[in-house]
C-alpha positions in Angstrom: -61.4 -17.1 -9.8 -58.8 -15.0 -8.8 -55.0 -16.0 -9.4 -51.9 -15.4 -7.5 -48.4 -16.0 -7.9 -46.9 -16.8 -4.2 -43.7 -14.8 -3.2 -41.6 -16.4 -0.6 -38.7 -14.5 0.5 -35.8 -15.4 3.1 -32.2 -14.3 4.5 -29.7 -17.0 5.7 -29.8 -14.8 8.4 -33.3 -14.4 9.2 -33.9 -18.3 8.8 -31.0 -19.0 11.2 -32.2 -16.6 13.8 -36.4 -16.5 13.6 -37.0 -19.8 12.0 -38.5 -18.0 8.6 -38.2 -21.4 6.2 -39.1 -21.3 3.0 -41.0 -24.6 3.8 -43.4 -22.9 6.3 -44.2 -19.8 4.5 -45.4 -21.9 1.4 -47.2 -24.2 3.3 -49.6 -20.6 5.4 -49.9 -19.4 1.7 -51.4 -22.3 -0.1 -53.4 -23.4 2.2 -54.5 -19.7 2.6 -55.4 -20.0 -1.0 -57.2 -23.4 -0.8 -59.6 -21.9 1.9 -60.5 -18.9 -0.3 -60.9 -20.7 -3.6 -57.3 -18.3 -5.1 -55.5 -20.3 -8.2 -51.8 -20.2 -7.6 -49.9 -19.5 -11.1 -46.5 -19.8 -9.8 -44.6 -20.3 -6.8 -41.5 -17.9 -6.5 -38.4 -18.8 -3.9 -36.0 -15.9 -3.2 -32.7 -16.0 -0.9 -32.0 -12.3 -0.9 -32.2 -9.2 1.4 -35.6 -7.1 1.0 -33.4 -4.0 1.4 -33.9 -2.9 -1.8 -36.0 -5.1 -4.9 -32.7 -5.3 -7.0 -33.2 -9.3 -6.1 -33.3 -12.4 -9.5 -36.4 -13.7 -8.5 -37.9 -10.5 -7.8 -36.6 -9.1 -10.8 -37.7 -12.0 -13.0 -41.1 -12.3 -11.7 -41.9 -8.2 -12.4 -40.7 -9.3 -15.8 -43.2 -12.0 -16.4 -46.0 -9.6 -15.2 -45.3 -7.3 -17.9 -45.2 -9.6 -20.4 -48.5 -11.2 -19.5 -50.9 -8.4 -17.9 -54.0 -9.7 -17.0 -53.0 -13.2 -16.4 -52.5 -13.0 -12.4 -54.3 -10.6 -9.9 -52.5 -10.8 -6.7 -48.9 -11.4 -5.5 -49.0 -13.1 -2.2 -47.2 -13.2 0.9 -47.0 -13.6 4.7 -45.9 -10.3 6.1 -44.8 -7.3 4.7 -41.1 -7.8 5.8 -41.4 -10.2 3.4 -42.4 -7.8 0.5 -39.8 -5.1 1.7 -37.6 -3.7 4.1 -37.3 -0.3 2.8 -40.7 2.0 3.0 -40.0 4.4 0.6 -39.3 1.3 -2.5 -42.5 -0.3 -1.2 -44.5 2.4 -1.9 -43.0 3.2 -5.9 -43.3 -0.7 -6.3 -47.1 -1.0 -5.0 -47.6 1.9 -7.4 -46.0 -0.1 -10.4 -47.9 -3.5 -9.5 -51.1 -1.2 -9.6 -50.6 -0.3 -12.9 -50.1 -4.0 -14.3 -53.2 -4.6 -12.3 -51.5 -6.2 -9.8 -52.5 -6.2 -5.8 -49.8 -6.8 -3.2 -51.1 -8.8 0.2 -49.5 -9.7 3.2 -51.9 -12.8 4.5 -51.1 -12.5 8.1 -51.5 -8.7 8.1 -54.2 -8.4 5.3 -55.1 -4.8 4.8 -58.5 -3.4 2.3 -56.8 -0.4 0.1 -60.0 1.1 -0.7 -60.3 2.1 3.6 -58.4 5.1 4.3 -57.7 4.3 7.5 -55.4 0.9 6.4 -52.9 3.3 4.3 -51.5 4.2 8.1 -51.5 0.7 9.0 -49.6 0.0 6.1 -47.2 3.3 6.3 -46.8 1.2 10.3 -46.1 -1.9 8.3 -43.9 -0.8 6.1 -41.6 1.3 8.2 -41.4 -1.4 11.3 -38.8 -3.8 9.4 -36.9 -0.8 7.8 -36.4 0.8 11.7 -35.5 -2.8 12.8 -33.0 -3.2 9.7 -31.7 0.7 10.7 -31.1 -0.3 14.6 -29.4 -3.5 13.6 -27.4 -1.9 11.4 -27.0 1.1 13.9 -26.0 -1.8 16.6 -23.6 -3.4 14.5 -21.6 -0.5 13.4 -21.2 0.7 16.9 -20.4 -2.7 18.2 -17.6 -3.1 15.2 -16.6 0.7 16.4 -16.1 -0.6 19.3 -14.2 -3.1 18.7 -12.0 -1.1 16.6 -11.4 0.8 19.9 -10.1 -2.1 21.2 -7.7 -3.0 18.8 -9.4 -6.0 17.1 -8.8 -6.1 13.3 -12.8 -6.4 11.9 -12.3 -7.5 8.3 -10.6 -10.1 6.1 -7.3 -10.5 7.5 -4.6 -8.6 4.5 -2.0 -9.9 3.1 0.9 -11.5 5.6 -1.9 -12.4 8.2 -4.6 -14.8 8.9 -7.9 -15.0 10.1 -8.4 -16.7 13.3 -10.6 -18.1 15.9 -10.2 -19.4 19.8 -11.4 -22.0 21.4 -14.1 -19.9 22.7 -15.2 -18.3 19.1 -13.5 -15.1 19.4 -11.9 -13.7 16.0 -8.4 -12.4 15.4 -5.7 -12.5 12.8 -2.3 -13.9 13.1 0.9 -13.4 11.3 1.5 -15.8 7.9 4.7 -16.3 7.4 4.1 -17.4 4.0 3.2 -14.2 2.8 4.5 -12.1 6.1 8.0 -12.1 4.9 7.3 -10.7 1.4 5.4 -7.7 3.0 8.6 -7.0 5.1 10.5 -7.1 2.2 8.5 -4.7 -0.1 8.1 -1.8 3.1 12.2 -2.3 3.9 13.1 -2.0 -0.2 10.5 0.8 -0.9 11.5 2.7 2.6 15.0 2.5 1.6 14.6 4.9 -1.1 16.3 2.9 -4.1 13.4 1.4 -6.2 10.0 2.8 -7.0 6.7 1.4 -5.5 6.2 -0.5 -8.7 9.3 -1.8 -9.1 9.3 -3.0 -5.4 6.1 -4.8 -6.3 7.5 -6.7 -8.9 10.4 -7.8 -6.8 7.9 -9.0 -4.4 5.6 -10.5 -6.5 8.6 -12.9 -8.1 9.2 -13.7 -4.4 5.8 -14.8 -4.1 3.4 -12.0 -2.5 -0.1 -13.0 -3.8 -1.3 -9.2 -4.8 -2.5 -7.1 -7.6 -0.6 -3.9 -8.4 -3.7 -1.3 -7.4 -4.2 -3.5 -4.1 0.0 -3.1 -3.3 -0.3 0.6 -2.8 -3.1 0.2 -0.1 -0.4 -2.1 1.3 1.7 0.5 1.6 -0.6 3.1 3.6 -2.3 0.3 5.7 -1.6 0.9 9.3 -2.2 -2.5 10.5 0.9 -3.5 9.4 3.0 -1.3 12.4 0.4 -3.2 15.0 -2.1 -0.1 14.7 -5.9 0.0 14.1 -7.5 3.2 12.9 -10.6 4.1 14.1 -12.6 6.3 11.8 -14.3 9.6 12.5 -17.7 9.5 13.5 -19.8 12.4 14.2 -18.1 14.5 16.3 -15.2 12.6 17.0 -11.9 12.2 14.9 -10.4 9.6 13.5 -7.4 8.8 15.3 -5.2 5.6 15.8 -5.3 2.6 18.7 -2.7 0.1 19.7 -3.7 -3.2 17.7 -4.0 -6.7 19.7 -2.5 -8.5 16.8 1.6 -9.1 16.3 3.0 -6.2 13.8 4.9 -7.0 11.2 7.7 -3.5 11.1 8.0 -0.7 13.0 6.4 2.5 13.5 9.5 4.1 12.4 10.2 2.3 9.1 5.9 2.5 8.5 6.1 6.3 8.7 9.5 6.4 6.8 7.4 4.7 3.9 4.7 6.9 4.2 7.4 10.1 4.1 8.1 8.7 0.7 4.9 8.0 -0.4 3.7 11.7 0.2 7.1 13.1 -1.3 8.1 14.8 2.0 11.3 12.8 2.2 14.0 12.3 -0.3 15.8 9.1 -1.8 18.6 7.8 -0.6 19.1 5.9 -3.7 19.4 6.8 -6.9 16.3 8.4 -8.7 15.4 6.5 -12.0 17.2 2.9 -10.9 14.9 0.6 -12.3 15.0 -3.4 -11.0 14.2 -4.4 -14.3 17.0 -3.9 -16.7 19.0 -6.3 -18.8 22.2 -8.0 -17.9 24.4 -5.5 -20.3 23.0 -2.6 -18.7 23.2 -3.2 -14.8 24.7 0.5 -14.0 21.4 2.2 -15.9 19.9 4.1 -13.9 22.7 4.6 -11.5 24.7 6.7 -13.7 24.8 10.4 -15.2 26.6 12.0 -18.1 29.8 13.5 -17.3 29.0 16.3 -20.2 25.6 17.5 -19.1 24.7 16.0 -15.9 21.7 14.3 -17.1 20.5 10.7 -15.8 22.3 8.3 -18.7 20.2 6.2 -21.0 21.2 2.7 -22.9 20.6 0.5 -25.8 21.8 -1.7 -27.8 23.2 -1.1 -31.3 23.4 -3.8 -34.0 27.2 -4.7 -35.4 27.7 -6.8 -38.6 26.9 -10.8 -36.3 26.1 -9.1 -32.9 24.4 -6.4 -31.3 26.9 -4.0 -29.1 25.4 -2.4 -25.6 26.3 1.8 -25.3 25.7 3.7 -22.4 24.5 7.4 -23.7 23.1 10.5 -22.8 19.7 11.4 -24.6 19.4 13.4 -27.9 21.5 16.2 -28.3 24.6 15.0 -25.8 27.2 13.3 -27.8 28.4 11.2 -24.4 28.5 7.7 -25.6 30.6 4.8 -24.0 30.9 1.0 -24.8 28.8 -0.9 -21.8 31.4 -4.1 -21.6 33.9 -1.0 -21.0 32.1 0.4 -18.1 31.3 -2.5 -16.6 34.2 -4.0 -16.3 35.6 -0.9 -14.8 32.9 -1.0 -12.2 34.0 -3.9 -11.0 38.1 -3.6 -11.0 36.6 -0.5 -8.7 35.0 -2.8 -6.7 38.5 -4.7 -5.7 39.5 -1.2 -4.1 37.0 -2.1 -1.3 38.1 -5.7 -0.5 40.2 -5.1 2.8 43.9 -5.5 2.3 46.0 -7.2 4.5 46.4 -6.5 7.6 42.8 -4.0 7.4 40.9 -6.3 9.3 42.2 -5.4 12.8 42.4 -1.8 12.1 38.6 -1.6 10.8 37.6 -4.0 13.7 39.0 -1.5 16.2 37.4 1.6 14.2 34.3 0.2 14.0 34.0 -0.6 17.5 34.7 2.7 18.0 31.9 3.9 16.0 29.2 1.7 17.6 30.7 3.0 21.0 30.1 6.9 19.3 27.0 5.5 18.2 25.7 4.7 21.4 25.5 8.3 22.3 24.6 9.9 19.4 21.7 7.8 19.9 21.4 9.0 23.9 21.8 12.5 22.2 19.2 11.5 19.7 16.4 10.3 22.1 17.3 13.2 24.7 16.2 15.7 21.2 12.7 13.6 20.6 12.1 13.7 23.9 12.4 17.2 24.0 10.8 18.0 20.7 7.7 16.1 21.9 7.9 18.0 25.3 7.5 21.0 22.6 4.6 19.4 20.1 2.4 19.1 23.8 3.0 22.3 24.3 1.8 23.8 21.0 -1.2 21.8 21.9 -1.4 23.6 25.4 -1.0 27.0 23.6 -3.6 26.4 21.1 -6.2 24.6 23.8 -5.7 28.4 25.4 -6.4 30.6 22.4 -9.4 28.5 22.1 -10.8 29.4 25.3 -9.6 33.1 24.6 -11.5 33.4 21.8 -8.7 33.8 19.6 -9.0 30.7 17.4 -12.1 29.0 15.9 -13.1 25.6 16.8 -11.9 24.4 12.9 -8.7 26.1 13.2 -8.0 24.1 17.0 -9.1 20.7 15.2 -7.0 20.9 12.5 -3.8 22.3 14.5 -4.5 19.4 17.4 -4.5 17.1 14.4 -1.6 18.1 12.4 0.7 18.3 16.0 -0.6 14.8 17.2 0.3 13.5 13.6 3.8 14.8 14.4 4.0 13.4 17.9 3.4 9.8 16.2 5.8 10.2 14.1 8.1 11.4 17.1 7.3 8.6 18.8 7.8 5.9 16.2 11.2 7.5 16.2 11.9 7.2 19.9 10.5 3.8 19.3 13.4 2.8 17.0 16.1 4.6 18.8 15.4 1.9 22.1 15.5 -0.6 19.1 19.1 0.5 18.6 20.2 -0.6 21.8 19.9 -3.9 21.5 21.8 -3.8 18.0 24.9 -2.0 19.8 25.1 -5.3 21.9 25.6 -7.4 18.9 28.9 -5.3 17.5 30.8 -7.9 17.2 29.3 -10.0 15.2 28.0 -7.8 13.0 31.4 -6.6 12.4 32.8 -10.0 11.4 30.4 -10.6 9.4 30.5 -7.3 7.1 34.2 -7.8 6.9 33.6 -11.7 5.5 31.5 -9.9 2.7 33.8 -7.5 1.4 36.5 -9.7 1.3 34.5 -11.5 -1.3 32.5 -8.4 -2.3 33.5 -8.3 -6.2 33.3 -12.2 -6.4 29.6 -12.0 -5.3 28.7 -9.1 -7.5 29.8 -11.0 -10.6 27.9 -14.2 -9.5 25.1 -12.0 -8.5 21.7 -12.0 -11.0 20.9 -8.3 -12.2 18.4 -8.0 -9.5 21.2 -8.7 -6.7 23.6 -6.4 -8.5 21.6 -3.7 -9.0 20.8 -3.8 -5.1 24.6 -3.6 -4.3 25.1 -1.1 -6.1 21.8 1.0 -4.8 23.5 0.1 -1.5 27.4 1.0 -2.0 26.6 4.4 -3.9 23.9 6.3 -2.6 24.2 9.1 -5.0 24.4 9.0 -9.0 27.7 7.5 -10.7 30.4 9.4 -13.2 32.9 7.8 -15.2 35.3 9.8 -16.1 38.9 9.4 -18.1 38.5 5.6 -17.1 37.2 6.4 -13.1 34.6 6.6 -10.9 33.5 9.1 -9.3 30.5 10.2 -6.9 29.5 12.4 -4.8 28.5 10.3 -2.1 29.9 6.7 -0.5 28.5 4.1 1.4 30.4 5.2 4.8 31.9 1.8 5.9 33.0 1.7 2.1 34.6 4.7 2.7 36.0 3.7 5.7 37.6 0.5 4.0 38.8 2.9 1.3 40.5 4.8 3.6 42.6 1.5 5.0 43.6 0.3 2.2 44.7 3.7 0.6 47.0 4.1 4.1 48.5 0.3 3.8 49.2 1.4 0.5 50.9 4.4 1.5 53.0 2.8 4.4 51.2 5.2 6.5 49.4 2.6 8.9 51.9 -0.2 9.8 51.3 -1.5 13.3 48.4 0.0 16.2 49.5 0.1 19.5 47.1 -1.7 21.8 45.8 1.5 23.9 46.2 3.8 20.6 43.3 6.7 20.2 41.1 6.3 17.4 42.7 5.7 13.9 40.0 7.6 11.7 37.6 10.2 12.6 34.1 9.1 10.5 30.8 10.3 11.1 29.3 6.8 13.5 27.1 4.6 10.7 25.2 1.5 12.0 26.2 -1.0 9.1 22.7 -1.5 7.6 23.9 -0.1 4.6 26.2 -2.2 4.5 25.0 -5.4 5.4 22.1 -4.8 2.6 22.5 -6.2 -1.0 26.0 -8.3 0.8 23.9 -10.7 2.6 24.5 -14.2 2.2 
């Protein structure tokens, strides 16, 4: 008597859409082997694809027939689909069952190895599912291509959004505010150029972002986040990007800016070396240089005879060394210089408002030069399309010039994108005037209530460029420009130079226009 062990394979998929139960297969195969007198050994259930045979049961009934040759003769099941999907693995595992003796049968598509002729029924066998699996596949990957084109997001929703359904079953994903506002947070601290990526993360993270560190850099480059979906090349075509149906979280603008600074084509605005994570003692590390050799300062602690004294100092072989209590405290006596004075408030009220009115049309001035310089990217397109058809350029060469100018023209456009943006934050002058004024009036109060994270991001903020103390004073190369315009006030009330404004007086100070942001960042309430 012959005896089989009964393999009964299904997909969730497959049972949901052809009815394949386990129930019915097992219930063809014994009764298949009451009727021709076959003893069934065991009885093996599988939930897997037959893609490939890396499947448990599969795997753990080959072992059995290893260990015990001999014992069964046939493996049994209903169609070959069943066995595999994939003709190539069918054929090496029919070759290894052969050699434990072993014969493979489909019941409902029985075939007699020792005819010729059945080896091309089985090659027809065989390759039937795997073509079905390939067109499904095929189907599926054009139909999520296409919907790609559309602007649907075809994956788990990232981090900030969710995944969604209508009423009617379509998918989408939707902001999460939860976990929306931390992503903001890390693109507008990284984009402004203070802190490093992992840094940024770690700021994040204490806010709450639920991310690994590896996973926060994809963050970074994805493209879904400015309300774009890329589409990915595909034979002939190139990738390229589509307008996204779901809400985006920043702008073009500040996506690219990020990406400028990712790829090292844009330089800080902060400080280079500022770490977030430093301790209380040594807030200004990172921020300042040695006045002897120009080097980024270092600091540590150094034990006394009961406590252990903070130094700033310049790495071995300077001598620059400086108590940290010292410098800190002078830091912030510089930091009363900025409160307004007296009488300051009118005359930076009626400066500012100047400014935003300048602003206005540097920004006209501004959008009139994209405009124009994306007049000229077209154009190099045109030109090159031309030298194509002359013969002039190769087909490679066109591609990747079309590419690198329509990478540029994004780019333009996100920037035209955020100068209309500017508009609307003109309109709001007022307020946004009042309220930088109410924070520099208590600007040294908050940065000594201020944590060392909070600090550290006013200072990033107020001093662009590196820091120099020097007999007892600061100095820098570069200044926040509404601190310098504050500056400037109170050094003129101190001087008697400004007393009263007329009420149709020009403009009191000539300063480049500056939209507050700068400002307004690390001072918020």
């Amino acid at each position: 008597m012959k005896i089989a062990d009964l393999y009964i394979r299904v997909s969730t998929d497959e049972q949901a859409d052809k009815g394949y139960s386990q129930r019915a297969q097992e219930d063809v195969l014994i009764k298949y082997c009451e009727i021709n007198g076959i003893k069934v050994r065991n009885i093996i259930l599988e939930d897997y694809s037959a893609k490939t045979f890396e499947r448990p049961a599969w795997r753990k009934l080959l072992e059995q027939i290893k260990k015990s040759k001999g014992k069964t003769h046939l493996i049994l099941f209903t169609k070959w689909d069943r066995f595999s999907r994939n003709a190539s693995d069918a054929y090496q595992m029919i070759s290894t069952l052969h050699r434990f003796g072993v014969d493979p049968q489909a019941i409902e598509q029985p075939l007699d190895m020792n005819i010729p002729e059945n080896k091309m029924m089985l090659a027809v066998y065989l390759t039937a599912p795997e073509i079905e699996n390939d067109r499904r596949a095929l189907n599926v990957k054009h139909g999520m291509r296409q919907a790609k084109k559309e602007g649907r997001w075809m994956a788990t929703a990232p981090p900030g959004y969710l995944n969604k359904t209508t009423e009617v079953g379509k998918k989408y994903i939707a902001i999460d505010e939860s976990q929306a506002s931390h992503i903001r947070f890390a693109f507008e601290e990284f984009g402004k150029g203070i802190y490093t990526a992992t840094d940024v993360f770690t700021m994040a993270k204490k806010r709450g972002l639920r991310s690994n560190r590896s996973y926060f850099w994809k963050i970074l480059r994805n493209v879904a986040y400015m309300g774009k979906i890329l589409v990915p090349a595909y034979r002939n075509e190139e990738a390229y990007l589509v307008q996204a149906q779901h809400e985006p979280l920043i702008s073009e603008a500040l996506f690219y800016k990020v990406q400028d600074i990712l790829e090292g084509r844009n330089n800080r605005t902060g400080p280079i070396g500022a770490k977030k994570e430093e301790p209380n003692e040594l807030v200004l590390r990172g921020f300042l240089i040695c006045p002897l050799c120009g080097r980024l300062a270092c600091g540590s602690p150094s034990k006394g005879r009961y406590k252990y004294y903070w130094y700033y100092h310049c790495v071995q072989g300077c001598k620059w060394r400086q108590r940290a209590d010292k410098l800190n405290g002078l830091f912030i006596e510089e930091l009363r210089k900025y409160v307004p004075k007296k009488g300051a408030e009118e005359i930076f009220t009626i400066a500012a408002t100047d400014f935003f009115r300048d602003g206005q049309q540097q920004d006209l001035k501004q959008k009139k030069e994209i405009i124009t310089l994306i007049t000229e990217q077209n154009n190099k397109i045109t030109r090159a399309r031309e030298l194509l058809l002359n013969g002039d350029i190769e087909a490679d060469d066109f591609k990747k010039m079309k590419k690198n100018i329509e990478d540029n023209i994004l780019r333009l456009e996100a920037l035209l994108a955020e100068n209309q943006h500017k508009k609307s934050d003109h309109s709001n002058a007022t307020g946004l005037i009042y309220h930088v004024i109410e924070n520099l009036k208590k600007l040294y109060l908050m940065y000594i209530e201020a944590d060392i994270e909070k600090k550290r991001r006013i200072i990033g903020s107020l001093f662009p460029e590196k820091l120099v103390f020097e007999n007892d004073a600061l100095r820098t190369t570069k200044l926040n420009q509404a601190m310098g315009l504050i500056y400037q006030i109170n050094s003129e009330l101190d001087g008697r130079k400004i007393k009263t404004r007329a009420k149709n007086s020009p403009r009191v100070f000539k300063v480049p226009p500056i939209g507050f942001e700068p400002m307004t960042y690390g001072l918020e309430n």
